[in-house]
N, C-alpha and C positions, 0 to 999 in steps of 0.2 A: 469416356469417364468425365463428371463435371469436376470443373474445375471451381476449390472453394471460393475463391477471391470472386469470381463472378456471380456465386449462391448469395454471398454477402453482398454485391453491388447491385442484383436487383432487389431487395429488399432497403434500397437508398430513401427514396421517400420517404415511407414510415419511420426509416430509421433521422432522418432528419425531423421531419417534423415531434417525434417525442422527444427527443434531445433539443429542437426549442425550446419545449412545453415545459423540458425541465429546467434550460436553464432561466425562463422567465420565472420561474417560481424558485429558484434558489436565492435571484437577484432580488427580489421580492423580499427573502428570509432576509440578504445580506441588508435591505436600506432600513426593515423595522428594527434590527439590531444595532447598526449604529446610530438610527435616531436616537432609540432610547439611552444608548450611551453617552451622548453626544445632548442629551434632552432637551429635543426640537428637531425642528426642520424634515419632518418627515417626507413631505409632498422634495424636495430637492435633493434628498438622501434619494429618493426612487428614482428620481433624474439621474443622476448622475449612477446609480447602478447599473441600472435597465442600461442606459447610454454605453456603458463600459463592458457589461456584461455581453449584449449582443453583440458589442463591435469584438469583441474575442473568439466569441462561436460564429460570427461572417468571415472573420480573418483564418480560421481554423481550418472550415471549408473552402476556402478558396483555394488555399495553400495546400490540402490534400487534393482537391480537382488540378492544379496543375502539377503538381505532384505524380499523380496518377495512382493514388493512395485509399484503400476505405475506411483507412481509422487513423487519430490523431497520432503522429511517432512520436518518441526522443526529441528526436531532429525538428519536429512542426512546432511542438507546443512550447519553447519558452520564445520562439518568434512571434508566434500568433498573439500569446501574452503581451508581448511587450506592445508588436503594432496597436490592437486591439487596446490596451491600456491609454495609451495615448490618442487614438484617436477617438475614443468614445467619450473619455474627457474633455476634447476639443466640440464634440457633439452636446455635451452634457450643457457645458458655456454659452452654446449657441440657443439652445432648447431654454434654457434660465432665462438666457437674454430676451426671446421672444415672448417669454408667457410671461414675466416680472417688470421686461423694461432697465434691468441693472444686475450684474454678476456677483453684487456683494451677496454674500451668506455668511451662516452662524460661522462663527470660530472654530475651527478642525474639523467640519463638516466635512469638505472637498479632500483631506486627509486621511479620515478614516471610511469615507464611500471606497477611495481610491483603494487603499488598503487590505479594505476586507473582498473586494472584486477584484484586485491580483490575487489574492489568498485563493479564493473559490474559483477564481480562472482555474488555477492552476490544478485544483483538485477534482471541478469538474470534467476538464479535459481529460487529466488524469481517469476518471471513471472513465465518461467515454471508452479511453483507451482499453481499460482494464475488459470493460464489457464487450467490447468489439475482436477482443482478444478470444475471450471465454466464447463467443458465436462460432469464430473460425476454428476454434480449436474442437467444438464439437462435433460441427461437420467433418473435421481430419479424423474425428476417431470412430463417425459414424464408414466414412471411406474407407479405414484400416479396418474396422471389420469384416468389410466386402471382399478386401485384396487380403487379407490373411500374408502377404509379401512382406520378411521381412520385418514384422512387425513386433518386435520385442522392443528395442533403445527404443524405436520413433513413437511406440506408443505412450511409453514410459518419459517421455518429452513432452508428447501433446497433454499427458495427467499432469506432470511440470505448472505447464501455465496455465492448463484449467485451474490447478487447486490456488496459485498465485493470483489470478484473477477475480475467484473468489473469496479469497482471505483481505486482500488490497483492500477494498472501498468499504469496508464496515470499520476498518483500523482506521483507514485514511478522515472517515468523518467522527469518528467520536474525538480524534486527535485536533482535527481544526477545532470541535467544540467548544473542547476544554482551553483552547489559545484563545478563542474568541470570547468567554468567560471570564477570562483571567488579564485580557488588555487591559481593562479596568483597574482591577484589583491589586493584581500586580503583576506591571508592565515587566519586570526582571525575570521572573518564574517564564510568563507568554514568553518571551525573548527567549528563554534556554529551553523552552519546548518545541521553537518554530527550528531552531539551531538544531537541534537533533530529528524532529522532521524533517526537513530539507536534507540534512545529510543522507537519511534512511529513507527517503523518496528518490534519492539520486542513486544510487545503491541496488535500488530496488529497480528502477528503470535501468541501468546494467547489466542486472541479471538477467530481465526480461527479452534483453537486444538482443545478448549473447550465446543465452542458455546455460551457462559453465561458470563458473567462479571457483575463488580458490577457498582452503579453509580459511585462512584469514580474511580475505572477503565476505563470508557468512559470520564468522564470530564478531565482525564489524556491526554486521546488521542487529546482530542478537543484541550484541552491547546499545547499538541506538534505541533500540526495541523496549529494553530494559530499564532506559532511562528516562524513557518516555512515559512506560506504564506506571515509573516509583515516582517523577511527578505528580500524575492521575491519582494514586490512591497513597503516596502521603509517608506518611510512616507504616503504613500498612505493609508495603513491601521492601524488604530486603535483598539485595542480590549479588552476586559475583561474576568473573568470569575469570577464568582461568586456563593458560594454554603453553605448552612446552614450546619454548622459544622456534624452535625447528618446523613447527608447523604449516605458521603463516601461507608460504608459497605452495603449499601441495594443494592438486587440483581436486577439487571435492563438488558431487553434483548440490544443486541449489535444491535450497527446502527439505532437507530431512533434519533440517538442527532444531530448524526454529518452530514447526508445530510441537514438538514437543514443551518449547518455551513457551509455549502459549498456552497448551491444555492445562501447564503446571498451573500457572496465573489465572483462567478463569474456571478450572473447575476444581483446582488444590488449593488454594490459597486464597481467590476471588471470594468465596463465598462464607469466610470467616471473618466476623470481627474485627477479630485480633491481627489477622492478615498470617505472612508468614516469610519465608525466605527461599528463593530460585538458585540454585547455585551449579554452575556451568563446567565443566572438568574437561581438559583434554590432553591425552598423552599419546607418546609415540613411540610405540616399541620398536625392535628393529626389522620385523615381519607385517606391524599393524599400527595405525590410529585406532584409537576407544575414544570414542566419547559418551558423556555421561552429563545427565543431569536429575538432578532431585529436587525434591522439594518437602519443607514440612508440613503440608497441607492435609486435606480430612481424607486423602487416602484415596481408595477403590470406593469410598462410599461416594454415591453417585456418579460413577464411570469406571469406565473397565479399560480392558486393554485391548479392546476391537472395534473401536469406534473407525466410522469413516478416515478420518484424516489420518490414524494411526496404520490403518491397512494400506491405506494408497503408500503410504510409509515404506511399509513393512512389501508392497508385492513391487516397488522400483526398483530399493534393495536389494532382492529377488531376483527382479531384470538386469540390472545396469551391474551387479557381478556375478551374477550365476550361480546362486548356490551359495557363494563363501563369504557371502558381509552375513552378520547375528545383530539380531536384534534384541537384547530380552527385557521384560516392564516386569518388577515385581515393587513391594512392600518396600517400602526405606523403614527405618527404625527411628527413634519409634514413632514417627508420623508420617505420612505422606509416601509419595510414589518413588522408586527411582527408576530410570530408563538407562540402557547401555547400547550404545552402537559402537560394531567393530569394524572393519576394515580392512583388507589387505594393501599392505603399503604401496605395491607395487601397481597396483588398481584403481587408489588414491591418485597416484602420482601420473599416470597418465591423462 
């Protein structure tokens, strides 16, 4: 039988060389952005990215070759960050000096290069990871359909982090955008967008190590999640969350709270106007958890209640208690969707 890790290892080449490719073109995005911020200095703004950026993705690779690793961990990427930071700086100084003759430059230059190539380390690693995730876990679910062994939870695991690998890197870059937009404008808003990023990137890489979380570790995330989107769009969205003190600690599988939070936001409420309101419910009977979320949003017009993310939803549920978790999506009053998940407490709690 092959074994995934080595389908993934020889496929290293290619897999290196386009994760160059991209991160010289990120670093690229990263020095015309803060030249223009910064208005000047473009030709040293690229110095010192480029400098920073590949010394992160050289330090990245090395440290999973002795690792014995084929994708960035947890564990590699705020090391490779930091080395990677500092010595491509130290490259960046060196590179100036040779082609200028003198290390002076513009004012907050070396600052915000600095900054925005920690920022993009970290999210590009981050993909990487995400993506290198999403490869092995397909190959595990092309191998569980050969072995049919066994194959309920561990399947229902490997759609886990397919669908979180997928969801991750299109959240993770419209969220850097909008901090990268708003340094300028305003430095306080960026500040309480990167503060709830970070927390819900840490959160999220948690989940990903361990597989499990608890309820209150997923309404954690929802809450970062939420804070982040009503930054993004403003007064447009509204939301809550709410949860029977008793919760918190019960063991609950990851990713069935929060696609629901997200279909609400961009296919209920994203594409109005006026925006609308998310609102999160969770109680705990003495047989079950229910949770619940609504929205006032334009409803079933433009989606239903069998789209992709919602079945993968709906057939875990299915696996991961047998029969006894409900699910049901109907009409909220008088606008928008509501979703119910229930739960056996005692199924929860394991």
């Amino acid at each position: 039988m092959t074994d995934p890790a080595s389908t993934g290892t020889s496929c290293a080449p290619l897999h290196w060389r386009r994760d160059f490719a991209l991160v010289l073109v990120f670093d690229t995005l990263i020095a015309v952005l803060f030249a223009a911020i910064m208005r000047g200095g473009l030709v040293r703004s690229f110095i010192f990215s480029q400098a920073i950026g590949v010394s992160i993705f050289t330090a990245t690779h090395l440290l999973m070759r002795l690792r014995g690793v084929t994708k960035p961990t947890p564990g590699i990427m705020p090391i490779a960050v930091s080395v990677g930071a500092i010595t491509g700086t130290a490259i960046g100084y060196l590179i100036v000096w040779l082609v200028y003759g003198t290390v002076q430059m513009e004012e907050g230059l070396l600052p915000g290069s600095l900054l925005g190539a920690l920022i993009f380390g970290v999210a590009i690693s981050y993909f990487f990871y995400s993506r290198h995730t999403l490869e092995e876990t397909q190959t595990r679910l092309r191998l569980h359909e050969v072995e049919r062994v066994n194959a309920g939870k561990r399947l229902a695991e490997a759609e886990l982090k397919a669908l979180q690998a997928q969801i991750e890197p299109h959240f993770l870059f419209n969220t850097l955008s909008n901090v990268a937009s708003l340094i300028e404008t305003d430095p306080a808003t960026a500040k309480r967008m990167l503060v709830n990023f970070t927390a819900y990137l840490r959160g999220s890489l948690e989940r990903t190590r361990t597989g499990r979380t608890t309820l209150g570790q997923e309404l954690e995330l929802v809450r970062r999640y939420l804070e982040i989107m009503a930054i993004r769009m403003g007064d447009r969205l509204q939301w809550s969350v709410m949860a029977d003190s008793d919760v918190d600690a019960i063991s609950f599988p990851p990713l069935i709270l929060q696609p629901f939070v997200e279909n609400a936001i961009q296919h209920g409420i994203g594409p109005l106007t006026e925006g609308g309101r998310v609102c999160v419910t969770v109680r705990r009977d003495p047989d079950a958890v229910t949770l619940e979320v609504t929205d006032d949003g334009r409803g079933f017009d433009g989606r239903g209640s069998s789209g992709v993310g919602i079945e993968n939803v709906r057939q875990r549920l299915q696996t991961l208690y047998e029969g006894r978790a409900e699910l049901t999506i109907r009409a909220n009053t008088p606008s928008g969707v509501r979703v119910v998940v229930r739960v056996p407490v005692a199924e929860a709690a394991t």
